[in-house]
N, C-alpha and C positions, 0 to 999 in steps of 0.2 A: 240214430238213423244214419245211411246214406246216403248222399247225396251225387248225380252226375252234373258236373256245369258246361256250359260251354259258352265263353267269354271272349268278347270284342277285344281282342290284343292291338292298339296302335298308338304308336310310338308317338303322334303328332299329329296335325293337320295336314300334312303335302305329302304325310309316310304312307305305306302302304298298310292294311289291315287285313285280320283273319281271325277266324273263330280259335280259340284253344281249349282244349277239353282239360279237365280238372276233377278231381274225385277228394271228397273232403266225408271224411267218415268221424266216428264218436260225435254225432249233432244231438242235440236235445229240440225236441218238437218245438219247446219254448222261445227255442232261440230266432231276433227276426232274422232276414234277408241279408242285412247291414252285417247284422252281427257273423254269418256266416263268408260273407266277404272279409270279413276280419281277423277269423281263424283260417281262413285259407292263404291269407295276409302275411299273417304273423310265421305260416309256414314255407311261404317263397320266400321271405325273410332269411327263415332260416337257413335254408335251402342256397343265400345267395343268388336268389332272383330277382324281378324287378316286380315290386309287388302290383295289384291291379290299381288303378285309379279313378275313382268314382267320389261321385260327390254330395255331403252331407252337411246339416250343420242342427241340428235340433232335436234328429229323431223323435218328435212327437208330433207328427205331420202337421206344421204349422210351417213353417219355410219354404218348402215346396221344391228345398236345394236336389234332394234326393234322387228324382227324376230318371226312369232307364225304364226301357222295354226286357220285360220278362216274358217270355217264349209269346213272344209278338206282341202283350197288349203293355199297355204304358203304366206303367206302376204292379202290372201284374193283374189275376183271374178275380180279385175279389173288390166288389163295389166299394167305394167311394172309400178307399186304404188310399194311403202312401207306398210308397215303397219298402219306407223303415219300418212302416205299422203292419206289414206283411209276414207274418209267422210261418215256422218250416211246417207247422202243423196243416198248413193248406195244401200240399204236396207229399208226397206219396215216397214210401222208403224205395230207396232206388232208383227213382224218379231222376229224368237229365230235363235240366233248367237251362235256358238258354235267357244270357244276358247280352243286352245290344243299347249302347249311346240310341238316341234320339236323332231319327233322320228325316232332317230338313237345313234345306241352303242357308235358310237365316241362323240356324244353331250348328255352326259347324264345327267339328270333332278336335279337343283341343288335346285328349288323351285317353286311350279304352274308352271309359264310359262317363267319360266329362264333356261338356257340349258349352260352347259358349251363348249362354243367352241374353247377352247385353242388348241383342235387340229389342226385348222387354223393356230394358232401362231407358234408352232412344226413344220409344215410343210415350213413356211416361213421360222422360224428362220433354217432350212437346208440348202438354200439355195436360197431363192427370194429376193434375193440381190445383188450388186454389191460391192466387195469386196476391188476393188482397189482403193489406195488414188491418187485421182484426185486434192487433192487441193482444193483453193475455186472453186468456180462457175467460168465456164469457158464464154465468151462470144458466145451470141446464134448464131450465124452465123458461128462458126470457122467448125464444123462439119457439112458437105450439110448434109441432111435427105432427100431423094421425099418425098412431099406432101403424098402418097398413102402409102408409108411406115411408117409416121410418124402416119397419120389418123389412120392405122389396131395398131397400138399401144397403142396408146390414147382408142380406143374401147374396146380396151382388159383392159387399166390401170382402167375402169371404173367400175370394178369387186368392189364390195364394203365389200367380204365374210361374207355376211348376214346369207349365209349356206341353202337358199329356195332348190340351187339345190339338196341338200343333202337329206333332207327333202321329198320333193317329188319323188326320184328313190327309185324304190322298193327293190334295193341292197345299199341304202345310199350311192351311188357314190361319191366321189369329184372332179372328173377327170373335169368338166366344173369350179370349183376355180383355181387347179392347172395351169389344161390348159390356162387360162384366164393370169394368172399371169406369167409363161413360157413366153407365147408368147410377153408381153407386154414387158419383157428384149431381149428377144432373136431377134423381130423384131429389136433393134435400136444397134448401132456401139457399144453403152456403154457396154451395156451386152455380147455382141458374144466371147471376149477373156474365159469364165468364163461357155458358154451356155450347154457343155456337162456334165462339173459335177455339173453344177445346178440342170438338170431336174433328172440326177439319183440319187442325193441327195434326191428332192421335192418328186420322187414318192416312190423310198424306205421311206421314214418318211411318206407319205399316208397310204401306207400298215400294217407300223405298227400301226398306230393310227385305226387298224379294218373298215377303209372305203371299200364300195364293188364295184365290178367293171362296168363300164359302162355297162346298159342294152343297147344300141342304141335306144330309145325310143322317145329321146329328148324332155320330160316332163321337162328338166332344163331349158331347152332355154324355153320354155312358160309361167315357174313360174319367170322366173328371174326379177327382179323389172328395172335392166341395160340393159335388152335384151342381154344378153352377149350370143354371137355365138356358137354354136356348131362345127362348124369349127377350135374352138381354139383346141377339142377335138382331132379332124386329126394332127393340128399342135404338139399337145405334142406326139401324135403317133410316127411321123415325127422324134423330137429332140430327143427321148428314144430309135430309131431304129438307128437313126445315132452316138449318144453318144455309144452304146451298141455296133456297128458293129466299132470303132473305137476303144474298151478294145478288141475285139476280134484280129483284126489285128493286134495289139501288144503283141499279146499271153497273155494278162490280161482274168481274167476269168468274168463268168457275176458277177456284185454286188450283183445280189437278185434275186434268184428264182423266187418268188412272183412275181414279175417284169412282168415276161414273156405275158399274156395275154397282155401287152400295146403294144407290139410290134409287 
């Protein structure tokens, strides 16, 4: 089959950028997205050009490094893919694809379609941790878990911060990564000693990192490649109104203006 592209060409973060059109022909339906950036790769290669730059690390949608808007949506037309897990068989012979970096302030353009999302990493390293030495690995049964509490954990730990939601709110939300990763401590025994100055840590370090605040639209939950719930959004509501009314009670004042709209 063939293919038409038309690719986010830029050189840097301060360079200027444009669409470039490319035609990449002999594809096999089989082949993913990744792979076709690859053979078109290996041909500007040849060519003496500068090949595209994009960014991968596992291709088995578990890393979440992959990340690019495909003719607008974030990972592409097909529910809860990757972008590597995205086969040419979902497009159409002759069909023009448009590839585009991930546009928002806090991920900004470090080359074509590489985006830096270290503000992810900022936000965790605040506080999406558990702090206290536990020792080795305790044996799995010493702690009950319900079943139901364990599962809503696991759903949320399966946030992969690919950054789709971020991507797709028209105020570059994070509030569905945080949320996601909030809940995935604060559901289980390990995390609850730690869960109030977690999440006021997680969302003050969002705020500064220029992410905007939930439109309620829930375009996250639909882009998300994990299905990750919009629910988890309530739940960090939840821990930032109880962490917050608990500084209050002690005559502590709030941590962060900015804050305020989570609560």
């Amino acid at each position: 089959m063939t293919l038409h592209l038309l690719v986010w060409r830029q050189a840097g973060r301060d360079a200027p950028g444009k669409m470039v059109p490319y035609t990449v022909r002999s594809l096999s339906p089989d082949m993913s997205l990744l792979e076709l950036l690859d053979v078109l790769n290996e041909d500007l290669i040849a060519r003496s050009e500068d090949p595209i730059a994009f960014d991968y690390d596992c291709r088995e949608g578990i890393c979440g490094s992959c990340g690019i808007m495909i003719n607008g949506v974030p990972h592409g037309p097909v529910p809860s893919t990757t972008a590597c897990q995205l086969f040419l068989r979902h497009f159409k012979d002759g069909e023009t694809i448009t590839l585009e970096p991930w546009r928002a302030r806090a991920f900004p353009v470090i080359k074509d379609l590489v985006v830096n999302r270290s503000a992810f990493d900022r936000i965790m390293a605040a506080g999406g941790y558990i702090s206290v030495d536990a020792g080795s690995a305790p044996e799995a049964n010493v702690i009950a878990i319900p079943k139901g509490v364990a599962d809503a954990a696991m759903d949320a730990a399966a946030c992969i911060g690919c950054g789709a939601c971020v991507a797709v709110c028209k105020n570059a939300s994070a509030v569905l990564f945080v949320g996601a990763k909030i809940a995935h401590l604060a559901l289980l025994p390990q995390g609850a000693p730690e869960r109030a100055q977690r999440v006021v840590a997680m969302v003050e370090q969002m705020e500064k990192e220029a992410f905007g605040t939930c439109s309620n639209e829930d375009q996250c939950q639909a882009v998300c490649p994990k299905d990750i719930s919009v629910a988890h959004i309530a739940l960090l509501n939840r821990e930032y109104a109880r962490a917050i009314l608990k500084r209050v009670g002690r005559g502590r004042p709030r941590p962060h203006p900015l804050a305020a709209p989570y609560v």
